[in-house]
C-alpha atoms as one frame of an Amber mdcrd trajectory, in Angstrom:
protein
 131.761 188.349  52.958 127.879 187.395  53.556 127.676 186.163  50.423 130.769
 184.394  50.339 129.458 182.254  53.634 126.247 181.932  51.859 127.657 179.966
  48.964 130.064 178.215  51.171 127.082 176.780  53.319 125.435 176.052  49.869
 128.484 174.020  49.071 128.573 171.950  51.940 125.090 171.130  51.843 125.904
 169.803  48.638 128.213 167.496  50.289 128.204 163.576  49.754 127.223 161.296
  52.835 129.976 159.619  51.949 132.267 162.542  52.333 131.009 163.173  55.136
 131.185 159.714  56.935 135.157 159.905  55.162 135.873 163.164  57.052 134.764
 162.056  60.387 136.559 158.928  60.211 139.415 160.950  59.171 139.521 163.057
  61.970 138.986 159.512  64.324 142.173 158.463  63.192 144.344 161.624  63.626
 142.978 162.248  66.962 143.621 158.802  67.784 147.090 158.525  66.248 148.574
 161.672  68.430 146.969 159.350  71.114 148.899 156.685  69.824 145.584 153.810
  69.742 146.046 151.867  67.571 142.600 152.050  66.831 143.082 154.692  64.388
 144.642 152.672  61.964 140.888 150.882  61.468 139.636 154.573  60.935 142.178
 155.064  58.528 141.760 151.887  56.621 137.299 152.615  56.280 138.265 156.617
  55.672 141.131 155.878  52.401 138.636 153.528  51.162 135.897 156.007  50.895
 138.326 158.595  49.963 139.918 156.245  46.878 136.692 156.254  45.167 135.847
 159.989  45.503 139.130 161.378  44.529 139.056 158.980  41.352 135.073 160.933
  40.852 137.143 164.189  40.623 139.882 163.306  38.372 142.579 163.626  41.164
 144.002 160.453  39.805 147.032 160.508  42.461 145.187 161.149  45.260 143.204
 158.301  44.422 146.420 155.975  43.878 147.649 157.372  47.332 144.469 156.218
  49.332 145.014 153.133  47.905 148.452 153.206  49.251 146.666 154.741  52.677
 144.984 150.878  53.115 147.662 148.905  52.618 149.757 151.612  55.470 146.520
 151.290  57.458 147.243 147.780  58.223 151.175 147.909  58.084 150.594 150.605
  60.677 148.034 148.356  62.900 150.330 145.414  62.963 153.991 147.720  63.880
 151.783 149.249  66.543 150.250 145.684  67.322 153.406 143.778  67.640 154.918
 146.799  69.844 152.106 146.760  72.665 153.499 143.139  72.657 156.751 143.373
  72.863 157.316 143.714  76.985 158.483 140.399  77.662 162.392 140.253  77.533
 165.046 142.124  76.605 165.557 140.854  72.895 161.606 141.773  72.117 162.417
 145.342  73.752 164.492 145.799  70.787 161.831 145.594  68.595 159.829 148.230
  70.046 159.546 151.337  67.886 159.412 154.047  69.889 159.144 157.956  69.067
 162.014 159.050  67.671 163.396 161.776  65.100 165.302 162.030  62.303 168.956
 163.495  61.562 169.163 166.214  59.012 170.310 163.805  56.146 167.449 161.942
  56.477 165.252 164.662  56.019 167.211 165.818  52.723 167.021 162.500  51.310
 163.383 162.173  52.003 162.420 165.603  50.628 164.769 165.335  47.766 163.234
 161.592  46.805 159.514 163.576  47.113 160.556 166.565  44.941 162.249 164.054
  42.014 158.928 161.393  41.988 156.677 164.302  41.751 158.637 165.783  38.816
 158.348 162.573  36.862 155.099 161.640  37.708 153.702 165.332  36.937 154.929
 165.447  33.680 153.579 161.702  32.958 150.004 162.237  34.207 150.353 166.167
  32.110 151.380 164.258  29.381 148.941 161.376  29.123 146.062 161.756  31.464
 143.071 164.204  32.633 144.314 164.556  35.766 144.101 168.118  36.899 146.760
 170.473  38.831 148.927 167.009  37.914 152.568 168.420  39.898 150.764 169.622
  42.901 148.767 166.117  43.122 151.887 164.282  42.480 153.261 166.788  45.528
 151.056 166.231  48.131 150.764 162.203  47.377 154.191 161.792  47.303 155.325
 163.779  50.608 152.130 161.699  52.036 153.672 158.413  51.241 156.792 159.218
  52.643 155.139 161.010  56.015 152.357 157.945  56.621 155.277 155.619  56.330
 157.120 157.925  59.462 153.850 157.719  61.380 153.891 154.036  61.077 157.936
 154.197  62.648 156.817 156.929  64.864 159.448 159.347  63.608 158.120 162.956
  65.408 158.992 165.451  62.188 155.919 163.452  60.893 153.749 166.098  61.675
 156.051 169.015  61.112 155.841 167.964  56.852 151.992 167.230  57.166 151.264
 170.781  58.022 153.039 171.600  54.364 151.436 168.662  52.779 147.742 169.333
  54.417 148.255 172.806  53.637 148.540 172.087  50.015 145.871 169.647  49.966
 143.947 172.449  50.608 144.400 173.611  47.271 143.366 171.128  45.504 140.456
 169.847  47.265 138.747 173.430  47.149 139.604 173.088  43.019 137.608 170.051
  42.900 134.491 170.974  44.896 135.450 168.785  47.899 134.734 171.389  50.599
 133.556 169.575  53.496 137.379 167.890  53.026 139.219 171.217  52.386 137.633
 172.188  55.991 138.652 169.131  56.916 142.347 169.355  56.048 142.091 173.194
  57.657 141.485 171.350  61.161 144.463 168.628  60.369 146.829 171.435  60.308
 145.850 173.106  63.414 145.275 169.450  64.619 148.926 168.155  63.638 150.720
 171.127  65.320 149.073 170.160  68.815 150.510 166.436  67.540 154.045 166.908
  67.091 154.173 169.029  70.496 152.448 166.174  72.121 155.074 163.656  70.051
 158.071 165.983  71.190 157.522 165.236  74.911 158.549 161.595  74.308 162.035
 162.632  72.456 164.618 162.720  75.075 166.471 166.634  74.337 169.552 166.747
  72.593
């Protein structure tokens, strides 16, 4: 066990100062998300971009795609949350406002089902005709996060019930490819995300 800690703090010392400065701004956003400030969507939008670039260093070639993706949610996000906070003024803008909410069952099928099928197909394409390492569990884990950042932006609560699977995995893959300080990183999310759907769950009237 000593030894294992000793490389471990070897490993992180080892770490980029770009990973780091991506791992704190990661944490920013989450924190601020279960908060719902819409300041974390600028966390998120500085964190992907650093993040694009290092996962495409590693050869995670869908991770890479999927902070690219991250951006573009990162400012989708800011301006649902945005136009919200503004909608207060009548009763046709109260319509608009998205507020916590969860999903049927069916929805969840579809959603998982839709993740499972686009990770089959782009596995065996990146297997097939790319470098990209441990290619089904990186189509996995950037699949299930495109469909679970799109449910953060509409503020549907299971959100954080399928990040704990998808962080979980992330794990994984991260630790494959030498990124600890992020593997530690993605440790805290899930611990992070369970105290986020709880705090979610007090906004969704009981059934």
């Amino acid at each position: 066990m000593p030894e294992l800690l000793a490389i471990t703090y070897q490993q992180l010392l080892a770490t980029s100062a770009w990973e780091l400065v991506a791992v704190v701004l990661a944490i920013a956003y989450l924190l601020l998300a279960l908060r719902e400030n819409t300041l974390c969507w600028y966390c998120a939008l500085a964190s992907t971009a650093i993040y694009t670039v290092l996962f495409w260093d590693v050869s995670l070639l869908m991770e890479s795609g999927l902070n690219v993706y991250y951006m573009v949610m990162a400012v989708y996000g800011w301006y649902q949350w945005r136009r919200v906070g503004s909608c207060v003024s009548s009763d046709s803008q109260a319509r608009n406002n998205i507020k916590i909410h969860s999903w049927p069952w069916r929805y969840h099928c579809l959603a998982w089902g839709l993740i499972v099928l686009c990770s089959v197909i782009s596995g065996a394409l990146l297997a097939n005709n790319t470098s990209a390492v441990l290619p089904y569990l990186d189509s996995l884990t950037t699949w299930g996060s495109i469909v679970t950042t799109w449910m953060v932006a509409r503020k549907v609560l299971e959100n954080w019930l399928y990040w704990i699977l998808i962080d979980g995995l992330s794990i994984i893959l991260y630790i494959d490819r030498g990124l600890y300080l992020t593997s530690l990183l993605f440790v805290a999310y899930v611990i992070i995300v369970v105290f986020g759907y709880f705090s979610w769950r007090k906004a969704v009237p009981l059934k």
